[in-house]
Each structure stands twice: as structure tokens, then as C-alpha cells.
C-alpha positions as CSV (number, residue, x, y, z in Angstrom):
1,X,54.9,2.7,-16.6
2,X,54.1,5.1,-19.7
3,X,54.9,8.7,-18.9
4,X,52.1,11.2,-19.8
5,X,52.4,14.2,-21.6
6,X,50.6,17.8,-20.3
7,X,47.9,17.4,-22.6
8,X,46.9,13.2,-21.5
9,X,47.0,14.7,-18.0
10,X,44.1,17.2,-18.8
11,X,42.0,14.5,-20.8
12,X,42.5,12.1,-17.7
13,X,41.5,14.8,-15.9
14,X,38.9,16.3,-17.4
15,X,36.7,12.2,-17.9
16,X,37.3,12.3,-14.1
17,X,35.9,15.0,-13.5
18,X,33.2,14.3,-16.4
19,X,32.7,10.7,-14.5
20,X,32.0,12.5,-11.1
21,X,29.6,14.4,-12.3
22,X,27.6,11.5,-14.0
23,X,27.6,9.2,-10.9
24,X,26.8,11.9,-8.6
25,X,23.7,13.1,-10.8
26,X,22.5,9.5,-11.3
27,X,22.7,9.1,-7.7
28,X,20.7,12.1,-7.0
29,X,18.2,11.5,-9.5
30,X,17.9,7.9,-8.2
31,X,16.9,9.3,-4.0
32,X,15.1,12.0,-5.9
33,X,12.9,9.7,-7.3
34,X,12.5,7.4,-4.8
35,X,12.5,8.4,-1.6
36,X,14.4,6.2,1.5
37,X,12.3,5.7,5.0
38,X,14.2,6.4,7.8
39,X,15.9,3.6,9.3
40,X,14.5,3.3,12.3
41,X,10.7,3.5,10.6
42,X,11.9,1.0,8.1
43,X,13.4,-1.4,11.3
44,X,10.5,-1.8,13.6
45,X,7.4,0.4,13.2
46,X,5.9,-2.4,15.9
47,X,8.7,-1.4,18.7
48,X,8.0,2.1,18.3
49,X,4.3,1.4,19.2
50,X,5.1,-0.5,22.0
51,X,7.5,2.5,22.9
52,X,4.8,4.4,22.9
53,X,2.5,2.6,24.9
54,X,5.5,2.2,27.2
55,X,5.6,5.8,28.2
56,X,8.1,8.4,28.0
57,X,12.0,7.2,28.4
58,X,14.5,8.0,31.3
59,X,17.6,9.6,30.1
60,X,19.3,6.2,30.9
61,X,17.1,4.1,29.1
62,X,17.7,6.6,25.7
63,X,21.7,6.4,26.3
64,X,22.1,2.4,27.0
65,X,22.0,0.1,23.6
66,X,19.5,-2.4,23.3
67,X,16.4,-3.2,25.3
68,X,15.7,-0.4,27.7
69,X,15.9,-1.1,31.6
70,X,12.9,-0.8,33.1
71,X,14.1,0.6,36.4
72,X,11.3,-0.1,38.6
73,X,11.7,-3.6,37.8
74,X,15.6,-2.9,38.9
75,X,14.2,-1.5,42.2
76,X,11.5,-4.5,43.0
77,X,14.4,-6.8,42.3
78,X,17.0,-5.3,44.6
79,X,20.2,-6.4,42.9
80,X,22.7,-4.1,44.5
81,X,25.3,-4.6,42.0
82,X,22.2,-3.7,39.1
83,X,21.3,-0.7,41.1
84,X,24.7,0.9,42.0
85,X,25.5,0.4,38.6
86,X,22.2,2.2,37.3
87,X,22.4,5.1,40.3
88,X,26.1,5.8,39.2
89,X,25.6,6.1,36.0
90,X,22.2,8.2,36.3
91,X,24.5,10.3,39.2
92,X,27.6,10.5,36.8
93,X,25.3,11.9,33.9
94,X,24.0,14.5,36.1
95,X,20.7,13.1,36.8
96,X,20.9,13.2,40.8
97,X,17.0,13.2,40.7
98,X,16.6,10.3,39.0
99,X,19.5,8.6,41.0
100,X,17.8,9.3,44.5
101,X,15.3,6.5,44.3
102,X,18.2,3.9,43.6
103,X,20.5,5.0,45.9
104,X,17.5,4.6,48.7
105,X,16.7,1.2,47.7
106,X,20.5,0.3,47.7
107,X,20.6,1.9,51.4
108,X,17.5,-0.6,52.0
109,X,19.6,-3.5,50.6
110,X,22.9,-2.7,52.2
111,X,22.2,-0.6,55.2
112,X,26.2,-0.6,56.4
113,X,27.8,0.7,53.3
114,X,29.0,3.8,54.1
115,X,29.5,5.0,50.1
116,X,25.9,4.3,49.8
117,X,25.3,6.9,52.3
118,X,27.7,9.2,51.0
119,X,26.4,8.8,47.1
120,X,22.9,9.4,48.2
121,X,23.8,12.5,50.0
122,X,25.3,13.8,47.2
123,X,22.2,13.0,44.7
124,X,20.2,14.7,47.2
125,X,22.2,17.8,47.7
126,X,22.9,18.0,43.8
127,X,19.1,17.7,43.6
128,X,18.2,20.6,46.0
129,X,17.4,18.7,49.1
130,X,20.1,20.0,50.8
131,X,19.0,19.5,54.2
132,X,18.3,16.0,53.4
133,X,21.4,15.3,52.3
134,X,23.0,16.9,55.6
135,X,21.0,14.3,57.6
136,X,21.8,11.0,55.1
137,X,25.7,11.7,55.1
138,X,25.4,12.4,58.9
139,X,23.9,8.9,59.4
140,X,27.1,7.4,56.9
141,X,29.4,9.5,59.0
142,X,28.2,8.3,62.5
143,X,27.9,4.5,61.6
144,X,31.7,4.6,60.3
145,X,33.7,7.5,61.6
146,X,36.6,6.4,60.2
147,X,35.5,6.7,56.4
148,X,37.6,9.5,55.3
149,X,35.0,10.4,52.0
150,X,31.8,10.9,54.0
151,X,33.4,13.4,56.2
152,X,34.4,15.3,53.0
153,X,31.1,15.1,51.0
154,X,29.7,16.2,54.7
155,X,32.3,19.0,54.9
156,X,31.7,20.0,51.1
157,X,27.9,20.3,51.6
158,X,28.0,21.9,54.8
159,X,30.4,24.7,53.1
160,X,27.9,25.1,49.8
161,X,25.1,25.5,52.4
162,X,26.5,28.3,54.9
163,X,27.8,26.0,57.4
164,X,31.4,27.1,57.8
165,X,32.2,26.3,61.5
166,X,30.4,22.5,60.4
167,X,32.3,22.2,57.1
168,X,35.7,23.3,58.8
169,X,35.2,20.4,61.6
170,X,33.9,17.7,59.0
171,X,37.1,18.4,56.6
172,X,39.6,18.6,59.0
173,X,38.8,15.2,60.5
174,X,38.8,13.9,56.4
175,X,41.8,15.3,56.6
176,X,43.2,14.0,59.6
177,X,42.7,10.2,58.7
178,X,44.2,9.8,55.8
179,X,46.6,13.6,54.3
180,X,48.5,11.9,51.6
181,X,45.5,10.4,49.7
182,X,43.8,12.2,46.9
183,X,40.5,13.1,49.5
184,X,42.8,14.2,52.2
185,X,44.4,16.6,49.4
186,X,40.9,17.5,48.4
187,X,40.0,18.4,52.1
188,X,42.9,20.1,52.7
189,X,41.6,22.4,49.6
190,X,38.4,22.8,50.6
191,X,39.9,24.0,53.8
192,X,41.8,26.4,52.1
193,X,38.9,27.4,50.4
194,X,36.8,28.1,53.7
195,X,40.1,30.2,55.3
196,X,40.2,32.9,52.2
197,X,36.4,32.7,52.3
């Protein structure tokens, strides 16, 4: 390989820099002259139509790739695996509201699941309908007192709404099935909580 002298390097560099300068203004003067449509006009002007006839979007149908879900179609159906899916990730995204309906149509479909009462509570409480929520993870906790999360989504809820005496009672029995697992810990922290409350 040839070895350049100081005054090779600046002509190199100085046509590089020249070069740059005439690609980058042809480029601009091409987009200046004519104008790109945005991609998604240029895609499928007909979708958007039907989008708009459609109605406005959920949050969930704008954040899942391809065809939207058309949730009420989801409910109708009553696929629990389609609807936990769709209520956790509506729940997990911080849309309680929009999860309540699912969760409810879930409890329709599976009556005896226990997490479905203790998901729904929580979409309800996260929603404002505390009292609600109270009376839904109630239910999950009498039909399977031995389901160490309902008792601390009841004790947690209680606690947020005043309930101390409730929420002490409701976390220590989720703490007295099960210490050593990650919602015993959890109840044992709450109960910390309520004692330097």
C-alpha cells in the first residue's frame, strides 16, 4: 500500500468533503422538488376509511401489530384463553377500565378461578370502584380460602381504602399459608406497612 504524503491527505480530504456536499444537495434538491406521501397515506388510503368508519381505537387495538381485535367480538366469543390474554395485557398497560369488561366475562366463563376474581378486583379498585372491588375479591376469597393472592389483593385494598383492622386480618392469613413465597414476603410488608402507619 502507497504511503501518502501531508499534502495527498488534504486533497483526499478535501474531494470527500467536496463529494458530501454534492450528494447531500442533490439529495435535497431531489425531496425538495418532489415531495414523498407519507407511508401510511401511500399504503392504504382505503384502510384508513374503513378505520374511520370503524370508530375510534382502544389503546390495545393501536399497540397490537396487524389487524385490530375487535373486542366485543372477543367477548361474544368467550375464549378464556383470548380474553385473559386481552384483560392482562389491557390491565398490565394501565387500562383497568378497559380491562373490567373482560375480566367479567372471564368470571362468566370460568366462575371457579380464583385469579379471575382476584384480577378483576384489582381492575376495579385501580379503576375507582373500590367498594366493588372489596365485594369481587371477597367472593374469590370465600370460594377458595386457601389462595394465598386473593387474601393479599384483599388485604392491599382494604389498607388503600381505610380498612386497617380488615387489611391486618386479610394479610396475615396470606401470610400464614404460605411465608417463604414471594406474596407471603409481600404480606409480611404490607403488614409492616400498616404497624408504622
Amino acid at each position: 500500500m502507497p504511503t501518502l504524503r501531508p499534502w495527498q491527505w488534504i486533497l483526499v480530504a478535501v474531494f470527500l468533503i467536496f463529494y458530501g456536499f454534492a450528494v447531500f444537495a442533490l439529495t435535497r434538491d431531489y425531496y425538495l422538488r418532489q415531495p414523498q406521501a407519507p407511508v401510511a397515506e401511500a399504503a392504504a388510503p382505503a384502510s384508513a376509511q374503513a378505520q374511520a368508519q370503524a370508530g375510534p381505537r382502544t389503546w390495545l387495538q393501536e399497540q397490537m401489530q396487524g389487524p385490530a381485535p375487535d373486542l366485543d367480538a372477543a367477548l361474544r366469543e368467550g375464549d378464556p384463553a383470548r380474553l385473559g390474554q386481552l384483560a392482562d395485557d389491557l390491565f398490565t398497560a394501565g387500562h383497568h377500565g378497559e380491562a373490567v369488561p373482560l375480566y367479567r366475562r372471564l368470571l362468566e366463563l370460568t366462575p371457579d378461578d380464583v385469579e379471575t376474581y382476584n384480577d378483576l378486583g384489582l381492575a376495579l379498585h385501580y379503576s375507582g370502584q373500590t367498594a366493588e372491588a372489596l365485594d369481587v375479591l371477597g367472593q374469590g376469597a370465600a370460594r377458595d380460602a386457601g389462595h394465598q393472592r386473593i387474601w393479599l389483593s384483599l388485604g392491599f385494598v382494604r389498607a388503600v381504602s381505610g380498612d386497617t383492622a380488615g387489611a391486618r386480618e386479610a394479610l396475615e392469613r396470606a401470610r400464614a399459608l404460605a411465608p417463604t413465597t414471594p406474596v407471603g414476603e409481600e404480606a409480611e410488608r404490607l403488614l409492616g406497612r400498616l404497624g408504622a402507619g
